[in-house]
N, CA, C and O atoms as a DFTB+ gen file, in Angstrom:
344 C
 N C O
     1  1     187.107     209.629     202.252
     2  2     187.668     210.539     201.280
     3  2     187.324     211.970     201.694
     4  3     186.236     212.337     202.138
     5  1     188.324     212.667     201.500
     6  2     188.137     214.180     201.657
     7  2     188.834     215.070     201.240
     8  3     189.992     215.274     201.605
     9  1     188.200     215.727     200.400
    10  2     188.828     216.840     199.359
    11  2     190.107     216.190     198.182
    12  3     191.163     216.676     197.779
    13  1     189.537     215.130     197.957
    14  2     191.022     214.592     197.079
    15  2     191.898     213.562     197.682
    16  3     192.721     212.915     197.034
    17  1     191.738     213.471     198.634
    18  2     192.422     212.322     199.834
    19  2     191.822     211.146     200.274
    20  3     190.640     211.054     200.606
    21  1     192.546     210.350     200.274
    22  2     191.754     209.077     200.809
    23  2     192.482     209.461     202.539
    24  3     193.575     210.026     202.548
    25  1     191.957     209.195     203.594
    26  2     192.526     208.705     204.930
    27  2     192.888     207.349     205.243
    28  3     192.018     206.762     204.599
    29  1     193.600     206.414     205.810
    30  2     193.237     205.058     206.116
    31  2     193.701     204.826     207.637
    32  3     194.813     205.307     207.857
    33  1     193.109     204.211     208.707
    34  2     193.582     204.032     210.087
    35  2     193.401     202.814     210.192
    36  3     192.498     202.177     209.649
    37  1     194.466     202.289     211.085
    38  2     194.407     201.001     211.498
    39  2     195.161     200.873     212.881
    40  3     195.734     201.726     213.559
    41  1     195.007     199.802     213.032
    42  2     195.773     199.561     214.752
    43  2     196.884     198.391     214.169
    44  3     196.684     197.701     213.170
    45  1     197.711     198.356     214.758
    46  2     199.042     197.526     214.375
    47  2     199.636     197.013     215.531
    48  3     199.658     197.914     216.370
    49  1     200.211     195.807     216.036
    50  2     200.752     195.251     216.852
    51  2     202.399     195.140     216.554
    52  3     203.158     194.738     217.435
    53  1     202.842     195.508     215.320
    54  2     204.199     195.122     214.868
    55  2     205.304     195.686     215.450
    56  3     206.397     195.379     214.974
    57  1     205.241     196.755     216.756
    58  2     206.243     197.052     217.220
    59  2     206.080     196.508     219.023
    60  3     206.535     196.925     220.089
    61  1     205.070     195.238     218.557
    62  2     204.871     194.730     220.152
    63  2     203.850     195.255     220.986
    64  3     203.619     194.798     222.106
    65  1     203.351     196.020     220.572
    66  2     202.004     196.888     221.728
    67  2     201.077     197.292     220.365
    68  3     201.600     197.581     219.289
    69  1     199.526     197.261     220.606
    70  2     198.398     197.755     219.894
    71  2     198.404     199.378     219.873
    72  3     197.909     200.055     220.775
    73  1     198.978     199.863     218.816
    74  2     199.345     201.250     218.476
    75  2     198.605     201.840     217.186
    76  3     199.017     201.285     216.168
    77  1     197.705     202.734     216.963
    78  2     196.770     203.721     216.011
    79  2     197.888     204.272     214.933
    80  3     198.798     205.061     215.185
    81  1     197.613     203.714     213.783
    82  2     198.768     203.760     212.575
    83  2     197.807     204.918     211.576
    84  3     196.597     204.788     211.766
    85  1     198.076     205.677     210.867
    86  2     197.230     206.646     209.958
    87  2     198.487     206.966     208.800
    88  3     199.618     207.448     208.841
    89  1     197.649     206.441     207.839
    90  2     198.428     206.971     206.298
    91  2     197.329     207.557     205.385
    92  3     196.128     207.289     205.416
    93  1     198.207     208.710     204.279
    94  2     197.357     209.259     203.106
    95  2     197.333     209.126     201.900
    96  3     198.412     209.169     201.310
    97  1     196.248     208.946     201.232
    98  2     196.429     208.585     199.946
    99  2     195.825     209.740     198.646
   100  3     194.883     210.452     198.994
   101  1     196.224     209.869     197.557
   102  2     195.836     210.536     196.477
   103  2     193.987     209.368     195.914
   104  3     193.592     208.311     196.404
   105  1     193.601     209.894     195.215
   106  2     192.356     209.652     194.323
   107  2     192.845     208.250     193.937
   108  3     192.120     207.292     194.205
   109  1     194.220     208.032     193.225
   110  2     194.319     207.231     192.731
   111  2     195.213     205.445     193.109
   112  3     195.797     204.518     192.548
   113  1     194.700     205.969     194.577
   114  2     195.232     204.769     195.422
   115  2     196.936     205.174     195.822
   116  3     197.372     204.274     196.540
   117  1     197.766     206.022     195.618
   118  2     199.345     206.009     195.847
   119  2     198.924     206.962     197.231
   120  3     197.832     207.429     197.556
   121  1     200.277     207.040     197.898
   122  2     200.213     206.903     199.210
   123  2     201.204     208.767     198.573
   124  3     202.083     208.989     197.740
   125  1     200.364     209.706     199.583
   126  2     200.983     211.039     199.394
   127  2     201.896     211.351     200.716
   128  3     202.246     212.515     200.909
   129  1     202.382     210.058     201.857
   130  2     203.332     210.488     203.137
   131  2     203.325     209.145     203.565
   132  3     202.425     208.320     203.411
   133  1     204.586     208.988     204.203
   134  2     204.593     207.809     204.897
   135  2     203.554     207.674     205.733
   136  3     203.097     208.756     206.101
   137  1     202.871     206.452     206.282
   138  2     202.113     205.997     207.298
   139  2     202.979     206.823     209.073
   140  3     204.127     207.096     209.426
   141  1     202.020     206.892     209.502
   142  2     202.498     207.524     211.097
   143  2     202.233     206.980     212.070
   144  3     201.017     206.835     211.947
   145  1     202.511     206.543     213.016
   146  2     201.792     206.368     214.078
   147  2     201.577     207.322     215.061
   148  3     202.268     208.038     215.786
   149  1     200.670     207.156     214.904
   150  2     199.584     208.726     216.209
   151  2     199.512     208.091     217.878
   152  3     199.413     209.056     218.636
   153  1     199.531     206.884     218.584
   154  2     199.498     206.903     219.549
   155  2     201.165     206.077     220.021
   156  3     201.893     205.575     219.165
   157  1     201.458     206.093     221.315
   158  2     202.766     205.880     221.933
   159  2     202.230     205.288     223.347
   160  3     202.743     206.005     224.206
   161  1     201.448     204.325     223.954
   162  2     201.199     204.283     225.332
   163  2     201.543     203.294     225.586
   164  3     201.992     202.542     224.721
   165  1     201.423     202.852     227.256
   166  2     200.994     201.321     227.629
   167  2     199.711     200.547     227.389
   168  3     199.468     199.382     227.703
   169  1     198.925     201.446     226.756
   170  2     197.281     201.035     227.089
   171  2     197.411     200.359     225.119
   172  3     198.273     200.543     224.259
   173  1     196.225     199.650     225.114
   174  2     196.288     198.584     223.737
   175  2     195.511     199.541     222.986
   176  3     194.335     199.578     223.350
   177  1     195.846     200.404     221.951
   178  2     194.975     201.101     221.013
   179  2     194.694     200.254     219.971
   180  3     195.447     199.506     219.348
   181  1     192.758     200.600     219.782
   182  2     192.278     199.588     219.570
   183  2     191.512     200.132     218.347
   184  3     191.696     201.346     218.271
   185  1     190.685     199.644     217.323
   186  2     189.503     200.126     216.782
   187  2     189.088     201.263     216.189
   188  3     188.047     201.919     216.233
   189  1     190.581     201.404     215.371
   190  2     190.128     202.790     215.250
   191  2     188.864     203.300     213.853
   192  3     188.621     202.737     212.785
   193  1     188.409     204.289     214.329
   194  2     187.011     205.028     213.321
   195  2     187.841     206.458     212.553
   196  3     188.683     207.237     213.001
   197  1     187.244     206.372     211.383
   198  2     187.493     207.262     210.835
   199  2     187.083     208.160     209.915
   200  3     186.962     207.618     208.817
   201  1     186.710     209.789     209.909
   202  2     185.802     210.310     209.360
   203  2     186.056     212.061     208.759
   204  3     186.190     212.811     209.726
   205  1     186.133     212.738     207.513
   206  2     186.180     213.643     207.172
   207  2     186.390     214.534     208.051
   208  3     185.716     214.232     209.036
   209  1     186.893     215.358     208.208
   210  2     187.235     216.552     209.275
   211  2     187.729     217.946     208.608
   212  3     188.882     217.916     208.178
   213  1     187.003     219.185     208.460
   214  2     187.346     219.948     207.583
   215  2     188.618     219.597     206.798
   216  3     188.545     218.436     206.395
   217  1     189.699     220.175     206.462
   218  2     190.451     219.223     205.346
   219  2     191.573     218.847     205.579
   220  3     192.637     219.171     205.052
   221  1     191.194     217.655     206.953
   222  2     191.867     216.808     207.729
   223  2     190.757     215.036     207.759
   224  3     189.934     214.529     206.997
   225  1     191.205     214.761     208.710
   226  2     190.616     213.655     209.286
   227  2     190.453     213.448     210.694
   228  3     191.478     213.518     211.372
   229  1     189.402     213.215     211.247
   230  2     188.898     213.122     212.491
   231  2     189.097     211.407     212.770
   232  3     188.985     210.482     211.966
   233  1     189.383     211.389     214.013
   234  2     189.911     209.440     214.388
   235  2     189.501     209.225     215.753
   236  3     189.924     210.016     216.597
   237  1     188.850     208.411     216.055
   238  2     188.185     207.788     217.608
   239  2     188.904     206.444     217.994
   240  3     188.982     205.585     217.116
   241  1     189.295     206.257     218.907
   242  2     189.696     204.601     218.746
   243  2     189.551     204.356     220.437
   244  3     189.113     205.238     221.176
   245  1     189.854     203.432     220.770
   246  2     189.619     202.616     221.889
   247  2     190.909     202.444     222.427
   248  3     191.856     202.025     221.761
   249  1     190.977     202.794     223.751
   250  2     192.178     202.696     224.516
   251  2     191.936     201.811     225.448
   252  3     190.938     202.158     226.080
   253  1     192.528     200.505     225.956
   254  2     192.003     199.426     226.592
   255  2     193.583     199.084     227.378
   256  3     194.570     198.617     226.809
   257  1     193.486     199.409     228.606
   258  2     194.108     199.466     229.842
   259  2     194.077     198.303     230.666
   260  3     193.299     198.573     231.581
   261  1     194.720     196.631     230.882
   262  2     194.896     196.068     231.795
   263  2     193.923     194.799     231.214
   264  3     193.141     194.847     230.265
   265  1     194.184     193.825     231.965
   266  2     193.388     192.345     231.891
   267  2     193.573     191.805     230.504
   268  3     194.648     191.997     229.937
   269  1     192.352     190.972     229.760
   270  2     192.947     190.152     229.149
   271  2     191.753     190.913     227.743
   272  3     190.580     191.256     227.895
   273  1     192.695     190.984     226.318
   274  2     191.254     191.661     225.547
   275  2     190.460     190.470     224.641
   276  3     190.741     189.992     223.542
   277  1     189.520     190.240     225.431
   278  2     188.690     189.432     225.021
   279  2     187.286     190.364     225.670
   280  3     187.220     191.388     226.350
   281  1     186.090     189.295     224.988
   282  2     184.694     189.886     224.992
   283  2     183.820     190.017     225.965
   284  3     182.855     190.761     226.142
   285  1     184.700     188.513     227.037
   286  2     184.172     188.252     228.391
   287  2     185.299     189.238     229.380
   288  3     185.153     189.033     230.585
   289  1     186.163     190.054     229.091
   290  2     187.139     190.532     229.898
   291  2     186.239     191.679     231.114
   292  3     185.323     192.446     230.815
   293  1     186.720     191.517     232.206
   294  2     186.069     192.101     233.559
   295  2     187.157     192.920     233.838
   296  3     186.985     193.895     234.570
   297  1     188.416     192.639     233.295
   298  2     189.578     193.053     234.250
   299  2     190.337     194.659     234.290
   300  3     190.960     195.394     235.056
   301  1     189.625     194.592     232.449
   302  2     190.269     195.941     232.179
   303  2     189.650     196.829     232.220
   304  3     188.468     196.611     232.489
   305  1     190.077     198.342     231.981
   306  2     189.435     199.544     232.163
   307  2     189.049     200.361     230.358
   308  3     189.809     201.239     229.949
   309  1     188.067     199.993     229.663
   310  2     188.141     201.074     228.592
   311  2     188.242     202.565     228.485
   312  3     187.954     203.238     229.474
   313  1     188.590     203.088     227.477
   314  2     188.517     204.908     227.022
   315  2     187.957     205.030     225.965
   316  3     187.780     203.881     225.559
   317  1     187.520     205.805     225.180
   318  2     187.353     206.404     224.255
   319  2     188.173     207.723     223.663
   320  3     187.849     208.822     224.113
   321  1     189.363     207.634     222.538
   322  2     190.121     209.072     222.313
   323  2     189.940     209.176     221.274
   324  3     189.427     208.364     220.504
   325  1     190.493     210.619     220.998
   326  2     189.882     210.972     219.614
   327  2     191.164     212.257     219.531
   328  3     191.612     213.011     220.394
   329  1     191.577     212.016     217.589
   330  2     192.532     212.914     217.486
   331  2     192.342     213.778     216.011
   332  3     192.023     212.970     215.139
   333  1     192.413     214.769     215.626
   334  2     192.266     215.449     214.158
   335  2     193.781     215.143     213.569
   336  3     194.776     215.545     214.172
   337  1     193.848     214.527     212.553
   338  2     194.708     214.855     211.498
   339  2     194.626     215.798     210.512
   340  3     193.678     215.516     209.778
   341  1     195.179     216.766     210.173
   342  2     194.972     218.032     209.596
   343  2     195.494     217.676     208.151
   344  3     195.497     218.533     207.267
């Protein structure tokens, strides 16, 4: 929550690839903008974190590039990105 806003992030598979989804909400649970999606890649956006940002929202998530995503995976390459929603 921040300044009156709820933030919510999630990762979504529904357009076929692991993509960083962000919607806003009022105090009282209703949604003040459609949901967005913030990332567009080949890489699987993953995990996303989310945290107050002057009177925005700050977002970290995991960008996971190649092989198979599991816990034992060797194959792929991780990132760490991070984006402000204002």
């Amino acid at each position: 929550m921040n300044h009156g806003q709820v933030g919510l992030a999630w990762s979504d598979d529904s357009d076929g690839q692991d993509e960083i989804y962000f919607q806003r909400f009022d105090r009282a649970a209703m949604p003040t903008e459609p949901s967005r999606r913030l990332t567009q890649n080949r890489s699987s956006s993953l995990i996303p974190a989310i945290r107050p940002w002057r009177s925005g929202f700050a977002l970290a998530w995991n960008e996971y590039v190649g092989g198979r995503r599991s816990h034992d995976d060797v194959d792929g390459q991780s990132e760490i990105a991070v984006a402000v929603v204002p």
